[in-house]
C-alpha positions as CSV (number, residue, x, y, z in Angstrom):
1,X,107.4,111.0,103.6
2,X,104.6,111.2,101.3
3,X,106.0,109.9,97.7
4,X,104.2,107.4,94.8
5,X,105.2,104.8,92.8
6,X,103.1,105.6,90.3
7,X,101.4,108.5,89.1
8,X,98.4,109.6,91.3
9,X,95.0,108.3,90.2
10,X,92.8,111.3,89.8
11,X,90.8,109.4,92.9
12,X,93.9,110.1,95.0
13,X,94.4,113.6,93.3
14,X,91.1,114.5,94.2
15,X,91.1,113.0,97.8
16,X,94.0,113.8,99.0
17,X,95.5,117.3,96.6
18,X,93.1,118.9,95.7
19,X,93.0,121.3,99.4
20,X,89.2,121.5,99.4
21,X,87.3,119.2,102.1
22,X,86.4,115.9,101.9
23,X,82.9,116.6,101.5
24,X,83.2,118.8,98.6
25,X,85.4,116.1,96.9
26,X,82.2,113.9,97.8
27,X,80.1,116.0,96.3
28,X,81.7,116.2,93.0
29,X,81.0,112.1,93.1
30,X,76.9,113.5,93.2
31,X,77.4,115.8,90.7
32,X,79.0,113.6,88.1
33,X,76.7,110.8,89.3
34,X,73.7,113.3,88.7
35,X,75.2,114.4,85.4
36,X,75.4,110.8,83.6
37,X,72.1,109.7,85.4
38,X,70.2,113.0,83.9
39,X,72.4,114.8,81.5
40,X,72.9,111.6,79.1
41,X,71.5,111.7,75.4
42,X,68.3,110.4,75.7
43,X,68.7,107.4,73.5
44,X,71.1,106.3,76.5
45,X,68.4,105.9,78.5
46,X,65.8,103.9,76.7
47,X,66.0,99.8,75.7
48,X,65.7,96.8,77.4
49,X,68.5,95.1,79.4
50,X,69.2,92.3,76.6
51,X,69.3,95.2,74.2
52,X,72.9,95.4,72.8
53,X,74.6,98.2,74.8
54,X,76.7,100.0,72.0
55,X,79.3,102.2,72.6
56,X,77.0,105.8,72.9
57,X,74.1,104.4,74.4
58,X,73.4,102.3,77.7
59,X,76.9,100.7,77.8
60,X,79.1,103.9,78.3
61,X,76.3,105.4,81.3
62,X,77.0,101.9,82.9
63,X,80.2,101.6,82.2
64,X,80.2,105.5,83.8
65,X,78.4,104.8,86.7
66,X,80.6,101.6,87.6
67,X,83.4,103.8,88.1
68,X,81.4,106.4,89.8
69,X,80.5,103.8,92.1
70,X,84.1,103.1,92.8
71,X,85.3,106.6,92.9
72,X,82.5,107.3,95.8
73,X,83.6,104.3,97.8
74,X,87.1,105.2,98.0
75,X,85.9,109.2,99.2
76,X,83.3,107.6,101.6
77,X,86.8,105.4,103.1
78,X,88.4,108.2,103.3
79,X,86.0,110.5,104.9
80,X,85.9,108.0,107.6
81,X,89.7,107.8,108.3
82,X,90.6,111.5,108.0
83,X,93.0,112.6,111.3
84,X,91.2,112.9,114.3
85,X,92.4,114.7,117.5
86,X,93.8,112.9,120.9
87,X,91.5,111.8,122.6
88,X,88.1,112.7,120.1
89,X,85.8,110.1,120.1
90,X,83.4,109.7,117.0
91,X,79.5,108.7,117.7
92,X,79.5,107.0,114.6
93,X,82.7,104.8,115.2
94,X,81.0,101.6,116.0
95,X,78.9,101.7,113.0
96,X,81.8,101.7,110.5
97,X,84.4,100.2,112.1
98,X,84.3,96.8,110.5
99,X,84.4,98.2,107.0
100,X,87.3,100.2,108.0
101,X,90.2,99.5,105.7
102,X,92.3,99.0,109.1
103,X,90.3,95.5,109.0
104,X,90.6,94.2,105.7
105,X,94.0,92.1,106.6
106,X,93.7,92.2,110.5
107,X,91.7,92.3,113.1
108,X,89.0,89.5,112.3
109,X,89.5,88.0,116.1
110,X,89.2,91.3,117.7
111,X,85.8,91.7,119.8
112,X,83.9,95.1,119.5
113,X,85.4,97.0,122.3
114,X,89.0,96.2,121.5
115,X,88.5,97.2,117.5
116,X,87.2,100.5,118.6
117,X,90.1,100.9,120.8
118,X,92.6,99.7,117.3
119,X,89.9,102.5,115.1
120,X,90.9,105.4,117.4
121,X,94.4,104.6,117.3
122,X,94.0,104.0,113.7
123,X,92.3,107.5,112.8
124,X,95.1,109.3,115.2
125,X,98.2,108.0,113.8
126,X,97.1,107.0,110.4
127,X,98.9,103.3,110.8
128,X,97.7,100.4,113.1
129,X,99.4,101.4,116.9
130,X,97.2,99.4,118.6
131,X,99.3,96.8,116.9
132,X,102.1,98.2,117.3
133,X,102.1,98.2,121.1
134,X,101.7,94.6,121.0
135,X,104.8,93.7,118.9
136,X,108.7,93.6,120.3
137,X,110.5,97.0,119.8
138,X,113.3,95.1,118.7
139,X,111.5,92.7,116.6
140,X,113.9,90.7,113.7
141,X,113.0,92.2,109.7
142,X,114.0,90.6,106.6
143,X,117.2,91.2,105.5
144,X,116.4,92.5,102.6
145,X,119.6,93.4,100.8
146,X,121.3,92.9,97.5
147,X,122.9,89.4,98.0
148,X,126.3,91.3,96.9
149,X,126.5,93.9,99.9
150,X,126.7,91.3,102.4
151,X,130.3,90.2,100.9
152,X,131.3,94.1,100.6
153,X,134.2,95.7,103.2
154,X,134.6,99.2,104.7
155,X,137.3,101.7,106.0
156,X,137.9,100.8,109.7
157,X,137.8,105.0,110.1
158,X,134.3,105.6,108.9
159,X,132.7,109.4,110.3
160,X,130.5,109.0,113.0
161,X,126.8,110.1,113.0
162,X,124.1,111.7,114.6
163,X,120.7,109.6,114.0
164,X,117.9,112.6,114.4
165,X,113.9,111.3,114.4
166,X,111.2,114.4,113.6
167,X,107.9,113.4,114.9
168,X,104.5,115.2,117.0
169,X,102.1,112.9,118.3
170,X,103.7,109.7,116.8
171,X,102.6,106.6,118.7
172,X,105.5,106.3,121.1
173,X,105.6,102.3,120.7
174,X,106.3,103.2,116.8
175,X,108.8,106.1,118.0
176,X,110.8,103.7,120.2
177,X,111.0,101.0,117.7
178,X,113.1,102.9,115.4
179,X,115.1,104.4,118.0
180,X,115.7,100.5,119.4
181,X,116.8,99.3,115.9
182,X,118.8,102.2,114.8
183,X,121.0,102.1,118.6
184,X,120.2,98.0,117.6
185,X,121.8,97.7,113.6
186,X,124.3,100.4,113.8
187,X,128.0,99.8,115.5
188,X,128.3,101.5,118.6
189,X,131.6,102.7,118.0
190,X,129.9,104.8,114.9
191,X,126.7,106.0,116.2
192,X,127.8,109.4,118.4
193,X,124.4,110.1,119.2
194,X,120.5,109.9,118.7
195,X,118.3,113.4,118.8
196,X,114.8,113.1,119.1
197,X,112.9,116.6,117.7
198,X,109.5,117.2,119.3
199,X,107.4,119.6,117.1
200,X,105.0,120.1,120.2
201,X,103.2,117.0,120.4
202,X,100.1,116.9,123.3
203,X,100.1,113.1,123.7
204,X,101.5,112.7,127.5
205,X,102.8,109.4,126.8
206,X,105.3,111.5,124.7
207,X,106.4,113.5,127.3
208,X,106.7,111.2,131.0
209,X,107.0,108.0,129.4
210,X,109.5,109.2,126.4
211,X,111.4,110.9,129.1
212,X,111.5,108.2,131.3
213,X,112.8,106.1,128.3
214,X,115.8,108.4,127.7
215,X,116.9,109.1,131.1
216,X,117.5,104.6,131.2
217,X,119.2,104.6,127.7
218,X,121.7,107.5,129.0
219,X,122.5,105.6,132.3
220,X,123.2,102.3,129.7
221,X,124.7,104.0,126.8
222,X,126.7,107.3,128.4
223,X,125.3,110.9,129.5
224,X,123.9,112.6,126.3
225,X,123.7,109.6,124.2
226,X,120.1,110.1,123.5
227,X,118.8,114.1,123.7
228,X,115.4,115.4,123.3
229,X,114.9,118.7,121.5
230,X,110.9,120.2,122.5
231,X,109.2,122.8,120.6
232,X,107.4,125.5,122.2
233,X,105.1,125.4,119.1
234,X,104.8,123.5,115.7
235,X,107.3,123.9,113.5
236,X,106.3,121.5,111.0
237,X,108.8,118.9,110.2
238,X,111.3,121.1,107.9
239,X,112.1,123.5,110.2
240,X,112.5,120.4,113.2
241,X,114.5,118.5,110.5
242,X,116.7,121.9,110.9
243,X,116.7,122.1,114.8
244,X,117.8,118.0,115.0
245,X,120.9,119.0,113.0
246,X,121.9,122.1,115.4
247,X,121.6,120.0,118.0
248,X,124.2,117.3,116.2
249,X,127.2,116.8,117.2
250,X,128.4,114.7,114.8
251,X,130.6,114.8,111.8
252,X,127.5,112.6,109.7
253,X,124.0,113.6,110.3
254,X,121.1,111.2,109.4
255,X,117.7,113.1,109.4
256,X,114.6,110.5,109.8
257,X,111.1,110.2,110.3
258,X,110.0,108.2,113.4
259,X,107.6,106.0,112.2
260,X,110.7,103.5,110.8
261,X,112.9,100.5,110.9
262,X,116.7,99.8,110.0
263,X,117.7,96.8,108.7
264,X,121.3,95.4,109.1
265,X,124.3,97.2,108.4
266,X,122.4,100.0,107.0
267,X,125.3,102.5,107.8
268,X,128.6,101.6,107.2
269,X,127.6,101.9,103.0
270,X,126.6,105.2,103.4
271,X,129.4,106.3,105.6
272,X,131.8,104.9,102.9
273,X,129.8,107.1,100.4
274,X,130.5,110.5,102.4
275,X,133.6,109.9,103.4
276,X,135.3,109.1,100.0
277,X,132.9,112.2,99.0
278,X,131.6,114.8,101.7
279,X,129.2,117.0,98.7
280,X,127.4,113.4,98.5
281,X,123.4,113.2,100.1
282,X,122.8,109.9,100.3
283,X,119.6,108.0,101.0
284,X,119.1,104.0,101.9
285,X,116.5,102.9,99.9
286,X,113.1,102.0,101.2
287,X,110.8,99.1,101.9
288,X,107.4,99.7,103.0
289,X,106.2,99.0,107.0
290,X,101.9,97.9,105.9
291,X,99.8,100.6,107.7
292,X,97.8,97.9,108.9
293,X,99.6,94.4,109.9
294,X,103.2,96.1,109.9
295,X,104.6,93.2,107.5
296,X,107.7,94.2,105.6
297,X,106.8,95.1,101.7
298,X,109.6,94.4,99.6
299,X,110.1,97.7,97.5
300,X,112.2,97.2,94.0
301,X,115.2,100.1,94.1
302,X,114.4,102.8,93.0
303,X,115.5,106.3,92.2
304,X,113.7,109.3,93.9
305,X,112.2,112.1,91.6
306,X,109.3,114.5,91.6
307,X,106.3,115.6,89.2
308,X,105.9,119.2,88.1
309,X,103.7,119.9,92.0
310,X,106.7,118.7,93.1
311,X,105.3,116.0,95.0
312,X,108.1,113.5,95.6
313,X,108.0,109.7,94.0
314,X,109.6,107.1,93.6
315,X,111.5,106.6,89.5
316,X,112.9,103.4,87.8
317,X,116.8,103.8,88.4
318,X,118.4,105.0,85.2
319,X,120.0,103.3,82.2
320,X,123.5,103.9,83.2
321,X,122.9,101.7,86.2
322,X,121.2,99.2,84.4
323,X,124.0,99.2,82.4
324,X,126.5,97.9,85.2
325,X,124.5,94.9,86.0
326,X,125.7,95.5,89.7
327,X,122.5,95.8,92.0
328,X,124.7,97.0,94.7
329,X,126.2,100.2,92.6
330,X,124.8,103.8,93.8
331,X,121.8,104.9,91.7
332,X,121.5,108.5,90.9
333,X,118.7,110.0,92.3
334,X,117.8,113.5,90.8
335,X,115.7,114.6,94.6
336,X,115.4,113.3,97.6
337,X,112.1,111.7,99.5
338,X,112.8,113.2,102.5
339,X,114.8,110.7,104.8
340,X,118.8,111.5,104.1
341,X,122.0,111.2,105.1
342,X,124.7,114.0,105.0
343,X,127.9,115.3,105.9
344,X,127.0,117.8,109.0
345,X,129.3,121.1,107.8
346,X,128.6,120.3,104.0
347,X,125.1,120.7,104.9
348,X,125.5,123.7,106.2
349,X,127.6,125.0,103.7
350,X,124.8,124.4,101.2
351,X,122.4,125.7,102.7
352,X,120.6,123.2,104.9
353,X,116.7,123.4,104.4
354,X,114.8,126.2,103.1
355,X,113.0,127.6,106.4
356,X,111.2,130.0,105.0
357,X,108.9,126.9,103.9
358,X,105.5,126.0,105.9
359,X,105.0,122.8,107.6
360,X,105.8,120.1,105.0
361,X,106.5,119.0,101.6
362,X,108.7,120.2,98.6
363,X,111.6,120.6,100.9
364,X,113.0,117.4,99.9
365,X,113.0,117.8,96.4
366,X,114.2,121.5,96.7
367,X,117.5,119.9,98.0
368,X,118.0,117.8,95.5
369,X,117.5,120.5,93.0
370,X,120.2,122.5,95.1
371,X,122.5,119.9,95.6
372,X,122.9,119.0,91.9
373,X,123.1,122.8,90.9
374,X,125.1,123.9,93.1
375,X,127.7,120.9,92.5
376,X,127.0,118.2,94.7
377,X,124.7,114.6,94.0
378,X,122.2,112.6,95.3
379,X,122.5,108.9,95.5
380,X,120.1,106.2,96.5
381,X,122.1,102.7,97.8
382,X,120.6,99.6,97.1
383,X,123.0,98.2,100.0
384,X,121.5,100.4,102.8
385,X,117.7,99.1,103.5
386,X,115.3,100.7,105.7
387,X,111.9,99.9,106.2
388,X,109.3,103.2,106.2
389,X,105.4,103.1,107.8
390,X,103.4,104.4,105.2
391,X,100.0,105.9,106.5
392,X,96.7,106.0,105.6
393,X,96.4,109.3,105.7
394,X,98.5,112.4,107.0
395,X,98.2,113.9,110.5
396,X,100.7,117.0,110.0
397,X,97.6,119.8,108.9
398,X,94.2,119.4,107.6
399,X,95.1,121.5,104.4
400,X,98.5,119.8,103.2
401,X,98.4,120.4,100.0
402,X,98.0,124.2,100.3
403,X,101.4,124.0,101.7
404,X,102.9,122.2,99.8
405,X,101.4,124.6,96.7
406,X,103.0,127.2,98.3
407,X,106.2,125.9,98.7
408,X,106.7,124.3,95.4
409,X,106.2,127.5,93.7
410,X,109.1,128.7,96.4
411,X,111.4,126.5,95.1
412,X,109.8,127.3,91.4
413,X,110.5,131.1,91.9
414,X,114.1,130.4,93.1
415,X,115.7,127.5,91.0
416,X,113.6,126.3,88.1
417,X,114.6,130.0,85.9
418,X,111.9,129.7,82.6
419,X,111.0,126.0,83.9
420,X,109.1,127.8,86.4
421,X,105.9,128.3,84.3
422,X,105.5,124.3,84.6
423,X,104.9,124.4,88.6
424,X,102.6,127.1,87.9
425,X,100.7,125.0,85.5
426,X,100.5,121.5,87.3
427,X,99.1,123.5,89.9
428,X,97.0,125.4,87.8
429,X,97.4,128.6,89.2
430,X,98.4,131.8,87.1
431,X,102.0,133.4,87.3
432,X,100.9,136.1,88.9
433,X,99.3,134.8,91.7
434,X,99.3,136.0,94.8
435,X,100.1,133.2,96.8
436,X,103.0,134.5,99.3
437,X,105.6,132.7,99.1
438,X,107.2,134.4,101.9
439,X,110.5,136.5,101.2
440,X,113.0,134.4,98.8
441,X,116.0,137.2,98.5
442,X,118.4,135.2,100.8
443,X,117.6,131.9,99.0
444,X,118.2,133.5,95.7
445,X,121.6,135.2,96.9
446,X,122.3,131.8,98.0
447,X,121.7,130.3,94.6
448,X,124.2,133.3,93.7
449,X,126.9,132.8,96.1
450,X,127.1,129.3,95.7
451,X,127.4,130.0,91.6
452,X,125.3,127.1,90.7
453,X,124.3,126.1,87.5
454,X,120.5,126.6,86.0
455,X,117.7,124.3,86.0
456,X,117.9,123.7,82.3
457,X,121.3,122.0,82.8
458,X,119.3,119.7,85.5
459,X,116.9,118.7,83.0
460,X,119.6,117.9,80.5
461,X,122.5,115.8,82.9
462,X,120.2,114.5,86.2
463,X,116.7,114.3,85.0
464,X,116.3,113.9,81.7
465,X,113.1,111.5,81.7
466,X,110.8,114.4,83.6
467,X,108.6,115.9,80.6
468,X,108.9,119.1,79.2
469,X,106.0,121.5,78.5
470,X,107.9,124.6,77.2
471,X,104.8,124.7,74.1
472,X,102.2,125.4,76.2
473,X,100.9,128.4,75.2
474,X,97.6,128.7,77.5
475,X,96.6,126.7,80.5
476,X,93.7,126.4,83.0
477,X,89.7,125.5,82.9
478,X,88.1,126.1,79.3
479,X,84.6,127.3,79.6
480,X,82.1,127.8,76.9
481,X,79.9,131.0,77.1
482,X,76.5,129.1,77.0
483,X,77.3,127.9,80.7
484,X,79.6,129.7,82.3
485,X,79.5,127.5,85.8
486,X,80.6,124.7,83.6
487,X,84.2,123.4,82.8
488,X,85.6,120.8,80.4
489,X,86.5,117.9,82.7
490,X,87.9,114.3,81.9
491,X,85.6,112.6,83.2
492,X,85.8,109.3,84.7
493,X,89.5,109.1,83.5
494,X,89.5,105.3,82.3
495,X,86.5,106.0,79.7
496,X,88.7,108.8,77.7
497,X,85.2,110.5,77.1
498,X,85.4,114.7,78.2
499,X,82.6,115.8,79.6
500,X,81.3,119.7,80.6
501,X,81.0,119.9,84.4
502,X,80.3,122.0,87.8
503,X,83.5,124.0,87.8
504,X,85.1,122.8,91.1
505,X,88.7,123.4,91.0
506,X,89.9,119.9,92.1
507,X,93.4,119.3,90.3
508,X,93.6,117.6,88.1
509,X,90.1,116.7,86.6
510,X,89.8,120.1,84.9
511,X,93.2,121.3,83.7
512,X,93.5,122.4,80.1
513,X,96.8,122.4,77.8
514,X,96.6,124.3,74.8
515,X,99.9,124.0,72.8
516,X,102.3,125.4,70.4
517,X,101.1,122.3,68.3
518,X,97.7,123.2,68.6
519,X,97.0,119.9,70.7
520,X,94.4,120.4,74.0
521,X,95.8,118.3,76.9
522,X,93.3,117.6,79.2
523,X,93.9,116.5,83.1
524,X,97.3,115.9,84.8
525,X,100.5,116.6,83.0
526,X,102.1,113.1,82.9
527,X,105.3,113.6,85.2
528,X,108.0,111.3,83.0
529,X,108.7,109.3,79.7
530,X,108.0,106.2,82.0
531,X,104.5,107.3,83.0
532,X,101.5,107.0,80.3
533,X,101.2,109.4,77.7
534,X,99.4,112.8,78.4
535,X,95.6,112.5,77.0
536,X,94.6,115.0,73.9
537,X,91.3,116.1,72.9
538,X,90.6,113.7,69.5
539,X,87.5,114.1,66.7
540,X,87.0,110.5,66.7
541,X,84.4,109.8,64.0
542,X,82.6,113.0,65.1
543,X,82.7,112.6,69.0
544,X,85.1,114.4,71.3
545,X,87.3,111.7,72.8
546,X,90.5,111.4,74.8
547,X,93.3,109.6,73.7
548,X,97.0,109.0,74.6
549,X,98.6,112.4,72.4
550,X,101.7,109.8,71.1
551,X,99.3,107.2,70.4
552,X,96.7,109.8,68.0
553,X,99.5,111.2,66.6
554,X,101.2,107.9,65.1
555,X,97.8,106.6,63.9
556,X,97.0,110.6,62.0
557,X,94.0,110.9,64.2
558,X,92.3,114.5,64.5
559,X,94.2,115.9,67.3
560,X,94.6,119.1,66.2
561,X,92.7,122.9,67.2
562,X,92.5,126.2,66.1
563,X,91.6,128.0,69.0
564,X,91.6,132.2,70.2
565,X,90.4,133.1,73.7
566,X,86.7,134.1,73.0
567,X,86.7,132.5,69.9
568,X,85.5,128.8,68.9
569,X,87.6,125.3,69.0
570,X,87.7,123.9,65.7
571,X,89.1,120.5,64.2
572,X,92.1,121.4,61.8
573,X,91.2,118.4,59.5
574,X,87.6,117.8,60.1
575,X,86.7,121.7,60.0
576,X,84.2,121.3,62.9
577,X,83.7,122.7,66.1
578,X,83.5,121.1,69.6
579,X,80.2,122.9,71.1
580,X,77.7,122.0,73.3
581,X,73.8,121.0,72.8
582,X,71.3,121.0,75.4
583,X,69.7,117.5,76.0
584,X,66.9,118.2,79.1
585,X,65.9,120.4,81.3
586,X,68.4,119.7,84.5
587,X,71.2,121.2,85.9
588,X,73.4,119.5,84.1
589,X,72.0,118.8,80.7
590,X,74.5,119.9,78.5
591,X,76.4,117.6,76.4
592,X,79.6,117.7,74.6
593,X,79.8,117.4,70.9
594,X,81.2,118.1,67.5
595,X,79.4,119.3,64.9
596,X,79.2,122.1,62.5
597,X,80.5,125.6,64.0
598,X,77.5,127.7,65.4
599,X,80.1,130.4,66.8
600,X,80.0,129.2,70.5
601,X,82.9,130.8,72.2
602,X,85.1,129.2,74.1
603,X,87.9,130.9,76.8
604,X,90.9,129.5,79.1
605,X,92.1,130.7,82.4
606,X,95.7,131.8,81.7
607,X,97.9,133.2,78.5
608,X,101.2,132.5,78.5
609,X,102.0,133.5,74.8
610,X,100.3,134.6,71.9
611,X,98.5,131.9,70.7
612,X,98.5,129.9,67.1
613,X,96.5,130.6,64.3
């Protein structure tokens, strides 16, 4: 699973989105670095350090650089700790591994040969399994639960299920643990089966010693209890998530990652849920497994939702369960993170998971989307707890996000009707591509067959708090003809001041709105009503700033532009024109301002409609 609880920093966006390398990304930390230490006015640059730093001058290229300096820190960490192949050994490990993030809680007692052992685990898996081999596979977790669902009953005729774990190269410690507490903290008499899915994994200990494992648990639990289904080549974890259910027996299948824990009596609430309703997806909500010292993190329920990439994360449960003041009532969830629980031939019958998808990501929430259109729900229960390893960092493909691109605008193409313009936009790509998406004409006769209802009607009934950005009129990077290698970026995004930089293409830094309104958002589109405000282009006493667009708007601020592709950007009330001015003699020595028009020309990447005059 790879969901937030919060929307992603631009840090995180560019780290871990954005598809280019890691070096790149670092680079962009030199250029901005370069740009404030050489680009600034001049008068930023002069005065002595007891000289008042106003808001212009010294203050904002300090205040700048601080976050620069955090920014680069966090790429640097990362850089370090990217995936690294079985067995790969890295010349520069001993030299970083105590300011490994692995060793900020843990560790401490560890001598040197033994922490680069727990590093090389570390940069494998992306969680702690040198840890993890040292703690019991059957190990006691909090009991987490509303205090009402321990008090609550169940049908003595509940479905049985097939538990199914995805994984390739999971530590096999971390792989055994959750098949231990699922055969552990689910009734025999209920749990038909477990099917472990092997998407090609090279680590040995997964093939011997897993089989070794299996072959005891049969001779203990019944012939076939456990199965093992092997890949002759990756899959990626949709497509396995596919093969574990046609290997299920069951009339309940429960489709997991590997890398988790159940907590008690995790399935009879579910099974209640499916069998009063079969066209019900249910998943157990989630508490978080630390990456590093494998304590249990409390997580507050929680519905499960998506931005406009389609990236999956985690929502405040809505009024209407508020409303019941039961903590142990079903919350509606509008997608799915990717763990779930559903009835086996329903599944089928909807139209399991879209294979024609790559690798990972953007499955989950396409079956939520499906699910609710095409008559069915989604439900999150508070009185089914698991606990989830989230890693450090991801070891399905070097290039995630390129998938997962390419699969949102999948689902875009096939459910979202006129709503599909958005997934185009958060990605900042234009409607006419060329990305394949691979063939979609079964999918959409699906959608057909199955006589679903549109995406509009989704918005409307199942996620109403997800923002709307039907006014955008033109979207992409705005350039201005004196430099055409330079884009209008945000900036250091907790200074609200835009600045022009190296065009890079790292979503989100560098995406423009232009609306309906005549409003310029500028960098992520904010996903709900819960998250902050998006940020609008202001004339703030005659300097570009970037403001919350609800927060300008209620105090009359200058947030409105007359703009034409080719044509200048000018203030509706103030009648001037954000341009740039040269300030030196380096690469990046051009600042933003707004003064009176010179006819600088300004254009954006994509056109949606025509645009307002």
């Amino acid at each position: 699973m790879l969901c937030s609880r919060r929307t992603k920093t631009l840090v995180s966006t560019c780290v871990i989105l954005s598809g280019m390398t890691n070096i790149v990304c670092l680079l962009y930390v030199g250029w901005v670095t370069n740009y404030v230490t050489t680009g600034a006015p001049k008068g930023a640059q002069s005065g002595g350090a007891d000289r008042k730093l106003d808001e212009d001058g010294k203050g904002e290229t300090l205040r700048i650089m601080e976050r620069l300096d955090r920014l680069e820190s966090v790429v640097n960490e990362h850089i370090k700790e990217t995936p690294q192949k079985d067995g790969q050994e890295d010349a520069s490990s001993s030299d970083f591994a105590s300011s490994s993030s692995l060793f900020d809680h843990w560790g401490h007692d560890l001598g040197p040969e033994s922490r680069r052992v727990a590093l090389r685990k570390f940069r494998y898996y992306g969680y702690n399994g040198y840890l993890s081999d040292r703690i019991s596979l059957t190990r006691s977790i909090p009991d987490l639960r509303p205090d009402g669902c321990r008090n609550m009953s169940y049908s003595s005729d509940l479905p049985q299920l097939s538990v199914i774990f995805i994984f390739v190269n999971e530590a096999l410690s971390v792989l055994l643990r959750s098949v231990h507490t699922a055969i552990q903290r689910t009734p025999l008499h209920l749990l038909k089966e477990i099917i472990l899915v092997d998407d090609h994994s090279s680590s040995l200990e997964l093939k011997e010693h897993l089989q070794r494992f299996v072959e005891e648990t049969n001779i203990r639990y019944g012939l076939g209890f456990v199965k093992v289904v092997r890949h002759d080549k990756q899959e990626g974890l949709i497509r396995s998530r596919v093969s574990g259910w046609r290997a299920a027996s069951a009339p309940v299948v429960a489709l997991f990652d590997a890398h988790v824990e159940f907590n008690t009596g995790w399935a009879e609430p579910i099974l209640q849920r499916i069998k009063e309703n079969r066209t019900r997806v249910v998943s157990p909500s989630f508490d978080n497994i630390k990456y590093d010292t494998f304590e249990i993190e409390e997580y507050p329920l929680s519905a499960q939702g998506f931005d406009w990439e389609l990236w999956c994360r985690y929502l405040n449960p809505p009024r209407s369960w508020w409303s019941q003041h039961n903590h142990t009532a079903p919350i509606r969830s509008p997608a799915l993170i990717g763990c779930f629980v559903v009835d086996r031939k329903y599944f089928e019958e909807i139209g399991l998971l879209d294979e024609g998808m790559e690798i990972y990501g953007g499955e989950n929430v396409e079956l939520g989307i499906r699910v609710w259109q095409c008559g069915g729900s989604v439900e999150v229960l508070p009185c089914s707890r698991i606990a989830h390893i989230e890693r450090a960092h991801k070891p399905y493909t070097e290039n995630l996000s390129a998938h997962v691109r390419r699969n949102a605008l999948r689902v875009a193409e096939v459910w979202m009707d006129q709503y599909k313009s958005h997934v185009y936009m958060a990605w900042n790509v234009p409607l006419q591509s060329g990305i394949d998406i691979g063939d979609i004409t079964e999918r959409k006769a699906l959608r057909s067959r199955l006589r679903c209802r549109p995406f509009s009607w989704f918005l409307s009934n199942i996620y109403p708090e997800l923002r709307s950005y039907s006014n955008t009129v033109a979207y992409g990077v705005l350039k201005n003809n004196l430099r055409d290698n330079l884009c209008l970026d945000q900036g250091p995004d907790t200074d609200n001041v835009p600045i022009m930089y190296q065009c890079h293409g790292m979503t989100p830094q560098q995406n423009v709105y232009y609306t309906s309104s005549q409003q310029l958002h500028l960098g992520v589109l904010s996903p709900t009503i819960d998250d902050d405000d998006n940020k609008c282009l202001v004339d703030v006493n005659s300097k570009p700033r970037l403001l919350e667009c609800s927060y300008a708007a209620t105090k009359n601020m200058k947030l409105t532009w007359t703009f034409t592709q080719g044509g200048s950007i000018q203030n509706m009330e103030s009648l001037c024109c954000l341009e740039l001015i040269e300030t030196g003699q380096s690469e990046f020595s051009f600042q933003l301002v707004i003064q009176d028009c010179t006819d600088q020309k300004w254009t954006i990447t994509n056109i949606l409609t025509v645009l307002p005059q």
